[in-house]
C-alpha positions as CSV (number, residue, x, y, z in Angstrom):
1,X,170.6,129.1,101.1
2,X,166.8,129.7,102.5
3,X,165.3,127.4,100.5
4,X,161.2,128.0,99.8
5,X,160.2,125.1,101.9
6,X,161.4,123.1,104.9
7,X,160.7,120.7,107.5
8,X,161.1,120.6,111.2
9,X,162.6,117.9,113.3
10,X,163.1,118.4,117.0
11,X,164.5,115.8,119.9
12,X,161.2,114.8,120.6
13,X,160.0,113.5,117.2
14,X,163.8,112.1,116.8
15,X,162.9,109.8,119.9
16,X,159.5,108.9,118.8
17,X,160.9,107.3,116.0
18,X,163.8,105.5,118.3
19,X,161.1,104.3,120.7
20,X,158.8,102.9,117.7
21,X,162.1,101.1,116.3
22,X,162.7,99.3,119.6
23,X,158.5,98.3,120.0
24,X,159.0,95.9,117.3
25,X,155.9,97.2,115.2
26,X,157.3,98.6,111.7
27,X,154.1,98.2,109.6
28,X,150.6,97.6,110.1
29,X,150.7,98.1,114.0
30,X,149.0,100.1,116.5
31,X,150.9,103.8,116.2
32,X,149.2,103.9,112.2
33,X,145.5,103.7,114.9
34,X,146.8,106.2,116.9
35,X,147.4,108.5,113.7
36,X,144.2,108.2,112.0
37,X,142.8,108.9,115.2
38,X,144.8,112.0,116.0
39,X,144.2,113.6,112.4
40,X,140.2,112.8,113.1
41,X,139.8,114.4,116.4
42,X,142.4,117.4,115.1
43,X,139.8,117.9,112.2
44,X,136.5,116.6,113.7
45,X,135.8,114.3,111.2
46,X,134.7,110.6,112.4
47,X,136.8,108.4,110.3
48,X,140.1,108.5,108.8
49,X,142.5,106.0,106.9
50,X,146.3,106.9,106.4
51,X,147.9,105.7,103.0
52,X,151.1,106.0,101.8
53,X,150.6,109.0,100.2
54,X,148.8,111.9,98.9
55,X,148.3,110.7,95.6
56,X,147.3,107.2,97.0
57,X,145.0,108.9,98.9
58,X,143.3,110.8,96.4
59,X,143.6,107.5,93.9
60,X,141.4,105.6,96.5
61,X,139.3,108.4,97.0
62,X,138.4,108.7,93.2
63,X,137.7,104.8,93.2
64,X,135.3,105.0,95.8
65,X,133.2,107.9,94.3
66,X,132.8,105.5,91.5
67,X,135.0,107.5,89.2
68,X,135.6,105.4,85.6
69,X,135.6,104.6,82.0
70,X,132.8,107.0,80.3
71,X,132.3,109.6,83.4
72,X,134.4,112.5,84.5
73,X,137.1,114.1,87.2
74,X,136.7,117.8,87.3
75,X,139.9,119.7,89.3
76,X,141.9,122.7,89.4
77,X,144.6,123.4,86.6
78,X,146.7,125.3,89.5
79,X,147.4,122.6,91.5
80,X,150.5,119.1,91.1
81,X,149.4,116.6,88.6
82,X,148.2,113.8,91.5
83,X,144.8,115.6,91.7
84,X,143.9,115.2,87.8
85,X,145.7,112.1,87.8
86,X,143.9,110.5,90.3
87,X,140.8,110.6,87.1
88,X,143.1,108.7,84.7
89,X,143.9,106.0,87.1
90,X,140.3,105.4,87.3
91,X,139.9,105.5,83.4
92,X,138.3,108.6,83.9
93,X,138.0,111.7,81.4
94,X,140.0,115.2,83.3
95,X,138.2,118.3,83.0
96,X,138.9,121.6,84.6
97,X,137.6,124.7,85.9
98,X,139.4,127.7,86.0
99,X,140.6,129.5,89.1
100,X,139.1,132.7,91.0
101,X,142.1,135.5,90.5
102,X,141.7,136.4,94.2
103,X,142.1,132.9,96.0
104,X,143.5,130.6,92.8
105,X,141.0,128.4,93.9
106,X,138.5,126.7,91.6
107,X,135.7,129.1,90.5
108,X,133.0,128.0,91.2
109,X,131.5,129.7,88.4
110,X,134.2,128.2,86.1
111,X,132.7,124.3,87.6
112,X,129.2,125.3,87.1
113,X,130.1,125.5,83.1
114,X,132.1,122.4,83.3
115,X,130.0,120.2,85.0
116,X,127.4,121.8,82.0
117,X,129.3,119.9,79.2
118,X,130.1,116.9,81.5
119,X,127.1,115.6,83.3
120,X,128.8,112.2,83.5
121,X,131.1,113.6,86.3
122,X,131.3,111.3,89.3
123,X,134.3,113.4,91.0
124,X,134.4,117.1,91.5
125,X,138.4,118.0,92.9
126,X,138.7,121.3,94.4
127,X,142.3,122.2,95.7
128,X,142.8,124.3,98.9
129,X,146.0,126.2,97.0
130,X,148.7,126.9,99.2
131,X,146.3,126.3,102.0
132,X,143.8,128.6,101.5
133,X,140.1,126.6,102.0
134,X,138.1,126.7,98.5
135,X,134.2,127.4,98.4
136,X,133.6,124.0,99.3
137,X,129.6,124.7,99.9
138,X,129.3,126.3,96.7
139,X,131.1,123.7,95.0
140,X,128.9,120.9,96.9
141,X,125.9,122.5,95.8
142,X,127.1,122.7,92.3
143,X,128.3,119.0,92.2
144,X,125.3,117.6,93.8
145,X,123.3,118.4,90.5
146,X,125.2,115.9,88.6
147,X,125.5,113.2,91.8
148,X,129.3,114.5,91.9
149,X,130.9,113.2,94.5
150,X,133.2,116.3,96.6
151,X,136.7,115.2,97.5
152,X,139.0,117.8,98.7
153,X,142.4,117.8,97.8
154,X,143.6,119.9,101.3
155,X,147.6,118.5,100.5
156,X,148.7,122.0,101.5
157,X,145.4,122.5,104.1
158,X,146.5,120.8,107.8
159,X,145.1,123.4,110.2
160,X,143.1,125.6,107.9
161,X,139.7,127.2,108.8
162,X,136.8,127.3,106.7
163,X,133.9,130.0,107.1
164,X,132.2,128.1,109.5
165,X,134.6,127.7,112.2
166,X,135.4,124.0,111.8
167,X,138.4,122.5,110.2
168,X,139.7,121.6,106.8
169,X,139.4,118.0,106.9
170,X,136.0,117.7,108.9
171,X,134.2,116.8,105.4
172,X,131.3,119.5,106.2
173,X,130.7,119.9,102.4
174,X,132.5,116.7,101.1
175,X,132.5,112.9,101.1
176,X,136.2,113.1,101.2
177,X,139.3,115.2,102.0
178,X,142.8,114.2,101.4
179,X,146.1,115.2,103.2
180,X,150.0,115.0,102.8
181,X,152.6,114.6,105.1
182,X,155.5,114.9,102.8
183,X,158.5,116.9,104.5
184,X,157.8,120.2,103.1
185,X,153.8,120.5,104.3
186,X,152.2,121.2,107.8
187,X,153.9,118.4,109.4
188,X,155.9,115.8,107.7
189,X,155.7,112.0,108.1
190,X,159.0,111.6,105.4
191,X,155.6,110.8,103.2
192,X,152.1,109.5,103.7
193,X,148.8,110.8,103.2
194,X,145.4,110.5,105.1
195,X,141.6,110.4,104.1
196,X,139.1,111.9,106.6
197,X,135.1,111.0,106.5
198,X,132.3,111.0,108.1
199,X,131.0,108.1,106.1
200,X,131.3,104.5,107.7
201,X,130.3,102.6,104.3
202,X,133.8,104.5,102.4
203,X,135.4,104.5,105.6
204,X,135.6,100.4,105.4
205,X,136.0,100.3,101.2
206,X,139.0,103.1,101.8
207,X,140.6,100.5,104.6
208,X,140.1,97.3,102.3
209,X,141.5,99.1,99.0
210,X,144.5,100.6,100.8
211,X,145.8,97.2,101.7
212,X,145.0,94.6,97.9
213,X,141.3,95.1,98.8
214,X,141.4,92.3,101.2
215,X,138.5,91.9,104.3
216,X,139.1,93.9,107.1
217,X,137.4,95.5,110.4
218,X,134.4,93.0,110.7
219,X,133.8,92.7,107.3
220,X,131.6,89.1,106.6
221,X,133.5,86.6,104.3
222,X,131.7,86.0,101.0
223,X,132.6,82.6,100.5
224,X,131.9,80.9,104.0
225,X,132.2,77.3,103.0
226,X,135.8,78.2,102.2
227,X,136.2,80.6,105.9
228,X,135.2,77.9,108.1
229,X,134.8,74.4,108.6
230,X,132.2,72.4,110.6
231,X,133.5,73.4,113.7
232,X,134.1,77.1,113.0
233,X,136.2,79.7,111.6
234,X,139.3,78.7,110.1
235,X,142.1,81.3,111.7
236,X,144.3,82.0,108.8
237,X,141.5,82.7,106.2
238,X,141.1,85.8,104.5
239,X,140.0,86.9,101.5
240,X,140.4,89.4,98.8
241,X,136.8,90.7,98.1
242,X,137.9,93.2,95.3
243,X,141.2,94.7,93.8
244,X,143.0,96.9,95.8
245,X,146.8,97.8,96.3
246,X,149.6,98.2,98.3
247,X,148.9,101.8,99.6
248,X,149.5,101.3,103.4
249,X,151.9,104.0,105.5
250,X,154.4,102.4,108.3
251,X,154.4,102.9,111.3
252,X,158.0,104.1,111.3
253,X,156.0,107.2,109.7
254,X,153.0,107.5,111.9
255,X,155.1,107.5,115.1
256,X,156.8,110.5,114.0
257,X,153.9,112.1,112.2
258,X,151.9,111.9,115.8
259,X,154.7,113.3,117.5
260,X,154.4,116.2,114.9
261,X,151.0,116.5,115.3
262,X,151.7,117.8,119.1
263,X,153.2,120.7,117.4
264,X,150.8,121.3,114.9
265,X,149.3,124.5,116.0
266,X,152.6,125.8,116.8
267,X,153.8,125.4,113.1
268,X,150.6,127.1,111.7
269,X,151.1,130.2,114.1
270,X,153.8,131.3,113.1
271,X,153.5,130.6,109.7
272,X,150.4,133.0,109.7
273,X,152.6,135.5,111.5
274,X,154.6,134.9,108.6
275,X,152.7,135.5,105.6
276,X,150.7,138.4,107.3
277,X,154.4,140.0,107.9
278,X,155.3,139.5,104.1
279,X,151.7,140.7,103.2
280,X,152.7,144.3,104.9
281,X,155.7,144.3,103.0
282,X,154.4,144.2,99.5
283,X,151.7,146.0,100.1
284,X,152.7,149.3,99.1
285,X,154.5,147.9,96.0
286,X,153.0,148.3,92.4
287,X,154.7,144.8,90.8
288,X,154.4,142.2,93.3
289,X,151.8,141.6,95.5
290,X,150.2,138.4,97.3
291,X,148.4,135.8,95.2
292,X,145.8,135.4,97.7
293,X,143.9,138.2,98.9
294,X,141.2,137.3,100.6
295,X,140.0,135.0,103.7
296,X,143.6,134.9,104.4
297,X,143.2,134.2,108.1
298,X,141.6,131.6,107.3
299,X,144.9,129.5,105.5
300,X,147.0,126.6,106.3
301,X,149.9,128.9,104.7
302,X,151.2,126.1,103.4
303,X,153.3,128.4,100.6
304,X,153.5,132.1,100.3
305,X,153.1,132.4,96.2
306,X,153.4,135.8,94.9
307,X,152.0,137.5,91.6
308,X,155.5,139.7,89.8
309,X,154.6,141.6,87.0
310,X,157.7,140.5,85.5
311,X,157.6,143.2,82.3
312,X,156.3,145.7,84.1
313,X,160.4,145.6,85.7
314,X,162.3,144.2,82.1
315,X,163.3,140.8,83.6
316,X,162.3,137.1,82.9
317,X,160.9,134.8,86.4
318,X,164.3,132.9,84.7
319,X,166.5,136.0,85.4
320,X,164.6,136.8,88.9
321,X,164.8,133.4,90.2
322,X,168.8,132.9,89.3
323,X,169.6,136.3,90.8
324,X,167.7,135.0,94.1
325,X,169.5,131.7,94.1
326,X,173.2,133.4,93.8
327,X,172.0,135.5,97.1
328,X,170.8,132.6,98.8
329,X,167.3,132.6,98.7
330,X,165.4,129.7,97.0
331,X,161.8,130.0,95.0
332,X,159.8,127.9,92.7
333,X,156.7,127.7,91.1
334,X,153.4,125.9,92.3
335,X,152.5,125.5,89.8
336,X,152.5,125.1,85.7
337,X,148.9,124.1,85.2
338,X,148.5,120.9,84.0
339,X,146.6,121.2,80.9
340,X,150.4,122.1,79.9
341,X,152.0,118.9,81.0
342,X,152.7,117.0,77.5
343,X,150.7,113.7,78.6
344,X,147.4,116.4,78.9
345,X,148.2,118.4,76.1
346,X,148.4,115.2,74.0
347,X,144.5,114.7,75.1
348,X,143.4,117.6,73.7
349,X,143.5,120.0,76.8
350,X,144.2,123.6,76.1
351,X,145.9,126.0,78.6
352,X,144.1,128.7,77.0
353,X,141.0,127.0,78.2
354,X,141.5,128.2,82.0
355,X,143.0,132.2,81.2
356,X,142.6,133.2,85.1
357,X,145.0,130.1,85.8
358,X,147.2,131.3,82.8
359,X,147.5,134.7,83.7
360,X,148.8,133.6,87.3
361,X,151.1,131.4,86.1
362,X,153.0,133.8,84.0
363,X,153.3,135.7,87.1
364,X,153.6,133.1,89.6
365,X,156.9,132.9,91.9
366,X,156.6,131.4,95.5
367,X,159.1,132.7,98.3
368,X,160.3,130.9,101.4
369,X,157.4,130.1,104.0
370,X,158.6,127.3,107.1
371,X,158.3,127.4,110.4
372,X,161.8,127.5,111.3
373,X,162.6,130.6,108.7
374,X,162.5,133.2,111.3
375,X,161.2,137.1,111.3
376,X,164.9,138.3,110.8
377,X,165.6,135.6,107.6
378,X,162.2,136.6,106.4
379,X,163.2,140.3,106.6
380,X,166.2,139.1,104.2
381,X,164.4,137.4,101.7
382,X,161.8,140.6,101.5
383,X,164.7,142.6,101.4
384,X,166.6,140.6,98.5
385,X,163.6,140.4,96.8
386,X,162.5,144.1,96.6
387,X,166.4,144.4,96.2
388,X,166.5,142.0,92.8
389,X,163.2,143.5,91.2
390,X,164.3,146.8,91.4
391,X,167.8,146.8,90.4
């Protein structure tokens, strides 16, 4: 079976992980430094703070742009439920815009009428789907007339470009951007996330509420007659200045997520040299084609997600996807919006809202896209494919 997604594990990262296990450091040591600082120089971004995972990282995120009870989280309805539920952790109200139908980004048209019938939004979400970078300066300059704060949800984006040259990640256009190292995405930490920015004030509240929202860096004590004594400061004190959680990554994860790292550029080559190859190959096809269409070279490639006109050849994405699965070649969908999910339908969101988003999903399938899948597996799966849809 080539499934749609995989890691990859070589010696190396097998005995960066042995090597961390015998240093006596599991959590809260020095290798979870050296990632931050790895994923901020990669980017170019001056700060960054690794969490446990995407979602915790986009939770945090959502805290610190002051997200809450009686204001607003505007996302993408293409995208997995952790970016619109970062909003409802926070007490938030979820809104969302609807996606271009050449990037399944967030329109920024589509935000610019949102953020018309919410003015109380504090967080405006854009998703770099499949690892194709969003109009991020549009979508600033949009979110900056409400005092929206930007935070970019670049789960699938490690290595992608955006207009300008620099990095997803280096917050050019954003207070925020959040990443994922679950096995399936650029490189793979088993999980974890990571939030990059430039600014030092979130920096520090992003490092206190990963970890119960307790004083860290140099952070002053608020209560020094209980810090120190007359003598000086007592040793074991500590404090919790504000409620935080249990969102910190091990560093079991970071040593093999830095070892990754090494390899980064590697694994986004050749998945660009992938997705251009299956770009040729449905290109002279009437009912598939890419879901993406433009500024591909500028992509993470995180997934290769295609558009099937599924009447247009009599069969159901059921009856494609099962005859791909009993010739070995796995797909899935990314991803049902999530106005659909029962918990938002139940607050009144309708799919029919977003139709761009809806018109995708009904044709959405994505095919297998990893670095290890090579040009000859590749040529099987196109083959298979084109095989299954016309038969």
């Amino acid at each position: 079976m080539i499934p749609y997604g995989r890691h990859d594990i070589d010696e190396d990262d097998i005995q960066a992980v042995v090597d961390l296990l015998r240093s006596g450091s599991l959590t809260q040591g020095p290798t979870i430094r050296l990632f931050e600082q790895a994923v901020a120089e990669y980017v170019g971004a001056k700060y960054a703070v690794a969490v446990s995972s995407c979602t915790a990282a986009l939770h945090l995120s959502t805290m610190v742009a002051g997200a809450g009870p009686g204001s607003t989280l505007v996302t993408s309805p293409i995208t997995f439920v952790a970016s619109a539920n970062a909003g409802l952790y926070v007490g938030a109200k979820v809104a969302f815009a609807d996606v271009d139908p050449l990037t399944i980004n967030m329109s920024p048209a589509s935000l610019e009428e949102v953020l018309k019938k919410n003015p109380s939004t504090k967080a405006v979400v854009p998703v770099h789907f499949a690892g194709l970078p969003c109009d991020v300066e549009a979508i600033k300059k949009l979110a900056e007339k409400t005092g929206a704060i930007v935070i970019e949800d670049a789960a699938h984006a490690l290595g992608a470009i955006y207009p300008s040259g620099r990095r997803v990640g280096s917050c050019e256009n954003s207070e925020m951007t959040c990443f994922s190292f679950h096995p399936v995405k650029a490189i793979a930490a088993g999980e974890g996330g990571i939030v990059t920015t430039n600014d030092e004030a979130i920096y520090r509240k992003l490092m206190r509420l990963r970890s119960h929202g307790i004083n860290k860096l140099d952070d002053r004590f608020l209560l020094t007659e209980q810090a120190n004594d007359n003598t000086g400061p007592n040793p074991w004190y500590y404090e919790m200045q504000e409620l935080g959680f249990h969102y910190r990554i091990t560093d079991i994860q970071s040593a093999l997520a830095v070892s990754q790292m090494k390899r980064l550029d590697t694994f986004i080559a050749h998945r660009k040299a992938l997705a251009g190859r299956y770009d040729q190959a449905f290109s002279d096809e009437d009912f598939i084609r890419p879901a993406q269409v433009i500024r591909k070279t500028s992509s993470g490639n995180h997934i290769y997600p295609v558009r099937i006109d599924f009447k247009a050849i009599g069969k159901t994405r059921r009856q494609v996807m099962l005859a791909l699965r009993e010739k070995g070649v796995g797909t899935q969908v990314h991803y049902i919006p999530v106005p659909m999910h029962p918990l938002y339908h139940r607050m009144g969101h309708k799919p029919a809202d977003q139709p761009e988003a809806m018109r995708y999903y009904s044709e959405a399938l994505t095919i297998p896209l990893f670095f290890n899948l090579s040009f000859d597996e590749q040529d099987s799966v196109i083959a298979t494919l084109l095989g299954v849809l016309r038969s």
